[in-house]
N, C-alpha and C positions, 0 to 999 in steps of 0.2 A: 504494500500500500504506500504512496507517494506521499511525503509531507502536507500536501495541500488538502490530500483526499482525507488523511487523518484528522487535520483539522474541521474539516466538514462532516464527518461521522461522529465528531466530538459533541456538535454544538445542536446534529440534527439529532442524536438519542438523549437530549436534554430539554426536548421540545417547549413541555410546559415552561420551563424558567428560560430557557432562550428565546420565549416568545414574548414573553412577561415582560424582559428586560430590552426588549425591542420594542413593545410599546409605548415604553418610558421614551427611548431614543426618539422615536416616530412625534410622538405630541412636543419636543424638544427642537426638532427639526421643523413641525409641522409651527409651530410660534414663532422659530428665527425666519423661515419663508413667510408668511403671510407679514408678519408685522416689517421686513424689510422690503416687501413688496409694495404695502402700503405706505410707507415711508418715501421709497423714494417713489412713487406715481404722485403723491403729494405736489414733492418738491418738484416733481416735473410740470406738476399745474399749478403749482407758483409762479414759479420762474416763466411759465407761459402768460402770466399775465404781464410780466413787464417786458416782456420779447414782443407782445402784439405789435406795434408801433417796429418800424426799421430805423434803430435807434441805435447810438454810439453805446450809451449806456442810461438809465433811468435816473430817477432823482423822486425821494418819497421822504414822508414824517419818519426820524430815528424811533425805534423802540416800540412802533406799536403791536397790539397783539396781531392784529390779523392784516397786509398790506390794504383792504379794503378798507380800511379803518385812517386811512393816511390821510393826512388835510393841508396845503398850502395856499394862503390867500394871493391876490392877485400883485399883491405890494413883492412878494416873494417870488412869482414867476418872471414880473417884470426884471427883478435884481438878476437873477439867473441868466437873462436872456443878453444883461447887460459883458457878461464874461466876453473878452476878446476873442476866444478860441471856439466859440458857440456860432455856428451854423444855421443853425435852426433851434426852436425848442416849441414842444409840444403840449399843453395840460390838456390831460384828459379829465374828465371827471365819471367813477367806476359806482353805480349801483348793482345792488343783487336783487333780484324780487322773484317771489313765486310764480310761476306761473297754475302750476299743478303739481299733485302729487309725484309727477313723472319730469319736472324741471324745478323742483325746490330750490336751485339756485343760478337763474338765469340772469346773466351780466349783460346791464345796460351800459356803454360807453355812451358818453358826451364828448364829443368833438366839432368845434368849428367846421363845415363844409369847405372853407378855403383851405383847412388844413387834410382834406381827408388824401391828398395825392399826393405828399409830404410824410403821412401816414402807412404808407405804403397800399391804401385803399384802393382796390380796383373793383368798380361797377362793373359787372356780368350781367346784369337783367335792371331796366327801368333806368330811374337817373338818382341823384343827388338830393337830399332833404332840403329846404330852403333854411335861410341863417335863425330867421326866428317863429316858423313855420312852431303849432306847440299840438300838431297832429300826424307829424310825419315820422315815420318809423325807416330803417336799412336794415334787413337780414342778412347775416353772412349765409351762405351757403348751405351751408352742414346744418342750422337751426330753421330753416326753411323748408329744407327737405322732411326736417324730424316733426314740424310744428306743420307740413303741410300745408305753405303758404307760400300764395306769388305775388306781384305786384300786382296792386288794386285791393289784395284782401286786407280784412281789419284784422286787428288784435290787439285785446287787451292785455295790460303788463301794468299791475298794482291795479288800481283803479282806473288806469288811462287809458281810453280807448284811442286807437291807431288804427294810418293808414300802411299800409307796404309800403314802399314808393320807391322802391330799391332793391336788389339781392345782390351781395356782396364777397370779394373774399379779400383778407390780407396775406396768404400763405401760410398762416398758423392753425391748427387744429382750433385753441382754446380762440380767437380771435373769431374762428369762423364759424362759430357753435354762440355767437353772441347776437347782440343788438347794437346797434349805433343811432344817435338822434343827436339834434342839435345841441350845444353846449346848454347855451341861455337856460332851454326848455329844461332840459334835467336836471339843474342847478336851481328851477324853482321848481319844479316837481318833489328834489330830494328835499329843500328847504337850505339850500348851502349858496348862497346869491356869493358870488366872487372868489369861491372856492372849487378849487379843482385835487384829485388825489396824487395821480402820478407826472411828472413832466420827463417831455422821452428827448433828450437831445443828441442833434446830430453836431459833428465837429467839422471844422473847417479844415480841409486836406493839410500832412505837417503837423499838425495840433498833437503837442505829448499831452494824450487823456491821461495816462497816471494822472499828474503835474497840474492839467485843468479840475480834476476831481479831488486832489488834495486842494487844491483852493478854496473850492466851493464848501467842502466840510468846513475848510479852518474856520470862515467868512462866515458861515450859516452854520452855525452847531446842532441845529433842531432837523437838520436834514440829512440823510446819509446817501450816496451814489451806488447803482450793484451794475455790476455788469456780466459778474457769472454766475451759477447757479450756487456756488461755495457761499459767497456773498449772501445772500438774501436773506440769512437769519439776522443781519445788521438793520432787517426791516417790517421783518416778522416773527415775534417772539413765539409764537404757535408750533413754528415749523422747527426751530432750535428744541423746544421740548421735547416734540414727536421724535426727534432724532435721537437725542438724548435718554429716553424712555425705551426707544430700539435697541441702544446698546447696552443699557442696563436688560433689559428683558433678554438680550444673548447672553451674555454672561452667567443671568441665575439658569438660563436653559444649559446651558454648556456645564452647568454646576450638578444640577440635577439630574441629567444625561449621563455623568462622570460618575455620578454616586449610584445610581443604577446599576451601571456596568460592573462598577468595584463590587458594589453587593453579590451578584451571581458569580463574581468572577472569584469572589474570596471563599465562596460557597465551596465553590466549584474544585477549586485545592484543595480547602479540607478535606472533602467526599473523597478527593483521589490521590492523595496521599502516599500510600502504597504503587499505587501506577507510576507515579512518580519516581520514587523510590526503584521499581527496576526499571527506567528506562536509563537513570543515572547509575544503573549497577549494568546494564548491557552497553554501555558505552556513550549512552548522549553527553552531549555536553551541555553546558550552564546556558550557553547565547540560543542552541538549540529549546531547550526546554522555555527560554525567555519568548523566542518564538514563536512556541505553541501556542503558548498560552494567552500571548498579545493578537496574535492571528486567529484564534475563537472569538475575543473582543473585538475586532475589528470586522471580521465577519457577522457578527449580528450589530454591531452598531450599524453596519452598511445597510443590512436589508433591510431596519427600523428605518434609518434614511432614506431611502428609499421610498416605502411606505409613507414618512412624514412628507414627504414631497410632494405626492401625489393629493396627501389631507391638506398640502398647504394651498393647492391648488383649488383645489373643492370650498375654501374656505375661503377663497377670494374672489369665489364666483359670489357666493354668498355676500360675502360684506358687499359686495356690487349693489345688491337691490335692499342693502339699508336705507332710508329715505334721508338720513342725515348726510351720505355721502354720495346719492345721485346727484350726480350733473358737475361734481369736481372731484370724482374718484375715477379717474381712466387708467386699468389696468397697465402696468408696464414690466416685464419681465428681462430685468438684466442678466447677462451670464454671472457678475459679480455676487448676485445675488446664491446661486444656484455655488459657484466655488464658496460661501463663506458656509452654506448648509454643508458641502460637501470638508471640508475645515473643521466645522463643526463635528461630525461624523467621526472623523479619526482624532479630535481632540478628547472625544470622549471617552474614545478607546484605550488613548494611548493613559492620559488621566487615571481613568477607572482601573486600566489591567495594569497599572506598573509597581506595586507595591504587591499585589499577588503573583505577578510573574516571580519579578524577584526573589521572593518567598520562596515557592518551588526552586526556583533555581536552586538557592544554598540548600536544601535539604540535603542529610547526608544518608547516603544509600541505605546503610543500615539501621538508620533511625528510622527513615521513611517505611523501609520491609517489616518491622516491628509494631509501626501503627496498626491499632484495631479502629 
């Protein structure tokens, strides 16, 4: 019988407690996937809100909890636009509103019509909202299709009723699953007259953005710049927690996964003892016997992983149709995601089994033959 084979005859005549301890690993894998998966589809539709706009990089209120929540008056857009190195600058101003149970958070942008091709806005169907028009609505694409609407139909969004008058895209997913209407109009709708949330600026070709966005912090303390997605917890305290919370919940999972494995694994020498005892009386050696015994752990930690995979999977379909997280929970499946479960897997093994490998190792033949 081959090393590899004895290993698998080990772990498969120990069924009940190799399955036990693989369900442990499985619900330990199955929390570090779902919760890393939600985690970064999150930060991917974060960071898609301030990517909508074809922008150098953003500029929003420091510190708040959620970027929707960010506020700068017009006295502040104006200062910003006044920077030498500034090209353009954009405010938008971002509402959420219900539309249904099945669009619980549907994003209204406000933007000036002069600025929508600056925006990176391209009309596909109909035309443009007029500047202080306070019934005309733009679909993006993807929300049009989903809401089953073309230009000419109505719809309401909070209490306002609306005309189409537009179907839209900017080349972003989240961008194009939105609304756009006149500035003015949404700024007395939300009740915020001269306030806008995020400004998207472009730079003047040459421009060292480091060098302009260190200024703008120093100048304005109350506002912070993001340009990548690392960045955006400097404007979303939300989203730092969520991450935060991800990597506490790996760690207790990698703990409890660890102590699992140890458990059956220390079982699992005692009970065989003896077996032990003549494989180091026929000639094994210590790194041999270390082997065995880390390669039964690491073979059921795999197929729990395995299994957890597959639960993390099933589990994320599920959080999909929670009603708190339609319409800003779009699934995204990183491979990073899949190697840190797969990390996980063999840290639990190596964890769990290496104080009972060990163990068996130094057994000395005759003591180990002598066990009852």
């Amino acid at each position: 019988m081959s090393f590899f084979a004895l290993i698998a005859r080990n772990v498969f005549t120990r069924k009940l407690r190799s399955s036990l301890t693989g369900v442990a690993v499985a619900i330990a894998i199955m929390t570090v996937v779902a919760l890393g998966v939600l985690t970064h589809s999150l930060r991917l539709t974060a960071i898609s809100v301030l990517r909508t706009g074809e922008a150098d990089f953003t500029v929003a209120q420091k510190g708040v909890s959620d970027v929707v929540y960010s506020a700068m008056d017009d006295a502040q857009v104006e200062r910003l636009k006044s920077y030498p190195g500034v090209d353009s600058l954009i405010g938008v101003l971002i509402a959420v509103a219900k539309l249904d149970s099945n669009h619980p958070f549907f994003l209204e942008l406000g933007i000036p019509p002069d600025q929508l091709a600056n925006f990176g806005v391209q009309v596909l169907d109909g035309t443009a909202y007029d500047p202080t028009a306070t019934d005309q609505v733009m679909l993006g694409y993807r929300a049009a299709d989903d809401l089953h609407k073309t230009v000419g139909d109505r719809i309401t969004i909070d209490t306002a009723d609306f005309r189409v008058v537009g179907i839209y895209t900017v080349g972003n997913v989240f961008g194009d699953s939105a609304s756009m209407l006149p500035l003015t109009t949404l700024q007395g709708l939300e009740r915020k007259p001269g306030s806008v949330t995020l400004a998207f600026v472009k730079v003047k070709p040459g421009t060292d953005i480091a060098a302009l966005r260190a200024s703008i912090e120093k100048d304005n303390p109350a506002v912070a710049t993001v340009r990548t997605e690392s960045e955006f917890g400097r404007v979303d305290r939300n989203l730092s927690l969520i991450s935060a919370a991800n990597v506490a919940t790996s760690i207790l999972a990698l703990v409890i996964g660890a102590i699992g494995v140890m458990n059956t694994t220390v079982m699992s020498v005692f009970e065989r003892t003896r077996e032990f005892g003549v494989l180091r009386a026929v000639g094994w050696t210590r790194a041999r016997v270390v082997g065995l015994v880390m390669g039964e752990a690491v073979l059921i930690s795999l197929a729990g992983a395995a299994v957890g995979l597959a639960m993390g999977y099933v589990a994320i379909r599920l959080i999909e149709h929670v009603p708190q997280v339609v319409g800003v929970f779009q699934p995204d499946y990183p491979a990073s995601i899949f190697g840190r479960a797969l990390g996980m897997a063999f840290g639990m093994a190596f964890i769990g089994a290496f104080y009972p490998a060990v163990r068996a190792a130094l057994l000395e033949p005759m003591e180990a033959l002598r066990h009852e």
